[in-house]
Every structure is written in C-alpha cells, then in structure tokens.
C-alpha positions in Angstrom: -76.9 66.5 99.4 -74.4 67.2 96.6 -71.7 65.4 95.9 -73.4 62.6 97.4 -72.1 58.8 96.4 -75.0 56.6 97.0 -73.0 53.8 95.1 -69.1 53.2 95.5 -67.3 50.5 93.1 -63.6 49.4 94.1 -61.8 47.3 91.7 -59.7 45.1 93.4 -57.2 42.4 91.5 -54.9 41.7 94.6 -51.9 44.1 93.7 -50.6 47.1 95.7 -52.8 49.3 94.1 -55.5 47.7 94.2 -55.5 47.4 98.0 -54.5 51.3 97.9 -58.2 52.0 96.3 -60.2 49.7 98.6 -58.7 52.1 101.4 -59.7 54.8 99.8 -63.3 53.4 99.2 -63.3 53.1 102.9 -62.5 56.5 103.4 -65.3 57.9 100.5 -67.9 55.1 101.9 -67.5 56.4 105.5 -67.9 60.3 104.6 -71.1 59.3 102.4 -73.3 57.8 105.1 -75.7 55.1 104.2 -73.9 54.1 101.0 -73.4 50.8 99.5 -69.7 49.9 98.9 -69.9 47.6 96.0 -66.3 45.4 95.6 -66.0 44.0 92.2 -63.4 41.7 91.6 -63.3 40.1 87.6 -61.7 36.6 86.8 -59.5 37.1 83.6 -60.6 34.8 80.9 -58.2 36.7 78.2 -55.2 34.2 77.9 -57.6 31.3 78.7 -57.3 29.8 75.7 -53.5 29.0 76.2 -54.2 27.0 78.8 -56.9 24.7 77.3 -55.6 21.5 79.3 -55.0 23.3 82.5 -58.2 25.7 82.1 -60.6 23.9 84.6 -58.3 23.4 87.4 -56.7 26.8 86.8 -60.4 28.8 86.6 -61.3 26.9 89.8 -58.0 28.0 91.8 -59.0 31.4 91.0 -62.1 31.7 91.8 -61.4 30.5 94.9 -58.4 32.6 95.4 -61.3 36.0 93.9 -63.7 34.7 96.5 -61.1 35.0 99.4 -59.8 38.1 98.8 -63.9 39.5 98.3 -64.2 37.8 101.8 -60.9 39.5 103.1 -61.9 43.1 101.8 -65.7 42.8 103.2 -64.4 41.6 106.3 -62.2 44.7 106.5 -64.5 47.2 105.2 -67.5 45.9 108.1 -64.6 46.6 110.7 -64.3 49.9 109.5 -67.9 50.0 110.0 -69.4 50.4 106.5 -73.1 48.4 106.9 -73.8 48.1 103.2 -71.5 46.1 101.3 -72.0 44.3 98.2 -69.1 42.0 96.8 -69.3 40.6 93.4 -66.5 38.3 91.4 -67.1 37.6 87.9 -65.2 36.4 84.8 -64.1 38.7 81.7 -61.9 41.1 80.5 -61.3 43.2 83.1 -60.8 45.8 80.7 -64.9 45.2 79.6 -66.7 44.4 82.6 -65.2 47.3 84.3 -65.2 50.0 81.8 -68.0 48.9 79.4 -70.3 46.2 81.4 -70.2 47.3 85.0 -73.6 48.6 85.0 -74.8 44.8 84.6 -73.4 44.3 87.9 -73.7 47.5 90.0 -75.0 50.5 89.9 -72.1 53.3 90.3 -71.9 56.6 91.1 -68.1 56.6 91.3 -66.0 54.1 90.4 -62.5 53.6 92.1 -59.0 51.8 90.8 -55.5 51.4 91.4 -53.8 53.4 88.6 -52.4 49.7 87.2 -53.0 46.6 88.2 -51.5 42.9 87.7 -51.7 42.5 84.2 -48.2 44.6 83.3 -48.8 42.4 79.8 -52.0 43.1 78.3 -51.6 47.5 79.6 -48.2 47.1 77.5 -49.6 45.7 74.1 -53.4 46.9 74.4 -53.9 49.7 77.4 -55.0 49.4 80.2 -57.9 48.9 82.3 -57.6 52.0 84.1 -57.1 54.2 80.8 -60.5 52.4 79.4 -62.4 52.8 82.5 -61.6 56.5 81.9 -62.7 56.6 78.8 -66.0 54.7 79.0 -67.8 55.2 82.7 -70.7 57.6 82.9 -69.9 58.4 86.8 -67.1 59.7 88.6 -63.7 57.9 88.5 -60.6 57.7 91.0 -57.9 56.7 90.1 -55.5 55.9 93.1 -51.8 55.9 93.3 -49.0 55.0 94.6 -48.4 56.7 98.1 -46.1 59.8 98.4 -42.4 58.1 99.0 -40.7 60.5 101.9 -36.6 60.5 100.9 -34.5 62.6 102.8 -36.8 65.2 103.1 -37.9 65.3 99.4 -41.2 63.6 98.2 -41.0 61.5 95.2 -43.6 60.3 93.3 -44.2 57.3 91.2 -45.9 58.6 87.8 -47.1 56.3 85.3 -46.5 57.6 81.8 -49.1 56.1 79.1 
C-alpha cells in the first residue's frame, strides 16, 4: 500500500504541543493498521553541567518523571487500541537524538512533533529541535500545531515565526 507508515515516532517532552502530536500519532497509527507507534521521549543533558552538585538527584527525578509520562502515553495509546507500541526515554540533546541519532533507537517512517517544545531557551539562542529535525530526517515529518482558536466567529492562529 502507498503511503503506508510501518513506523510512527512521536516526540513527546510534556508541553502542550507535545501532547498535541501524540494525538495525532493516534490518529496516523490507527489509519495505518499493524503499525508500530514508537514514543521517544529524550532526557536533556545540555545545561547538566550547571548543576554539577544537584546533577544525580536532579537526572534521577527526571527519569522518573520521562518514565511516567512514556507509561501515561502507552497507556493512552493501547485504549485507543493501537497493539504495537514501543516507548523509549533516553538522555541527550533533544535537538541530536531526534534529528541526527534517532535511527539508533527506532526505525521511522514519519516522525511527528509539536512545533516547539519546553526548552523556549535553547530554540531562542541555537534553534530549535523541530527546525533541525526538518532539516536532518530521511522520512516524513509532521509538525503539529497549535489547535485553530474559534473568536467570535473568526479563526485565529498561533504562527511561530523562526
């Protein structure tokens, strides 16, 4: 079959967003039957080194806090009734593992995002993940948005300007 996503990748990093494109990897894994929704959520080790005294504890707490939210999302995404679901949490630059090193964690046939995520900081001084994933990915990417705003009968929309 064409157009036929054997391998779906969310992002997810716990912002708006990011839940926005797990939905939306719902809705791809459910129109490409027998497809493995892969849910890849990366630890950022970037500013680690700021914390050196605080670094153990503060790796640990989010890890755990990674692992819960990969638990929440294949929870949700077995409801919906997708069978194959792979999650993976790993440490990094987002910005690397997702754009440049994802291969060594999943295979992907389209890769899906939030159009920004958490880290307002490191997209204002160095780009962001999204932009990079764009550039560098060998598949398909989606990058999800904000949902339409309804205003007194006008639709607005959020645009991010880069």
């Amino acid at each position: 079959m064409a157009n036929h996503y054997q391998n779906i990748v969310v992002a997810v990093d716990g912002s708006e967003l990011g839940e926005l494109a797990f939905q939306k990897s719902i809705d791809v894994a459910k129109r490409n039957i027998g497809s493995t929704l892969h849910i890849i959520h990366v630890i950022d080790t970037s500013f680690s080194a700021s914390f050196d005294m605080l670094y153990d504890n503060m790796v640990e707490l989010v890890r755990k806090h990674g692992e819960v939210l990969l638990d929440r999302y294949e929870l949700e995404a077995k409801e919906a009734g997708i069978v194959n679901v792979n999650k993976i949490l790993t440490k990094g630059t987002p910005k690397n593992v997702l754009s440049k090193k994802l291969s060594e964690h999943a295979p992907a046939d389209i890769i899906i995002c939030g159009a920004t995520g958490l880290n307002a900081m490191e997209q204002m001084f160095m780009g962001s993940s999204t932009e990079a994933i764009v550039r560098h990915a060998t598949c398909d990417v989606l990058i999800v948005r904000t949902p339409i705003k309804k205003k007194k009968g006008y639709e607005f929309f959020n645009v991010l300007i880069t």
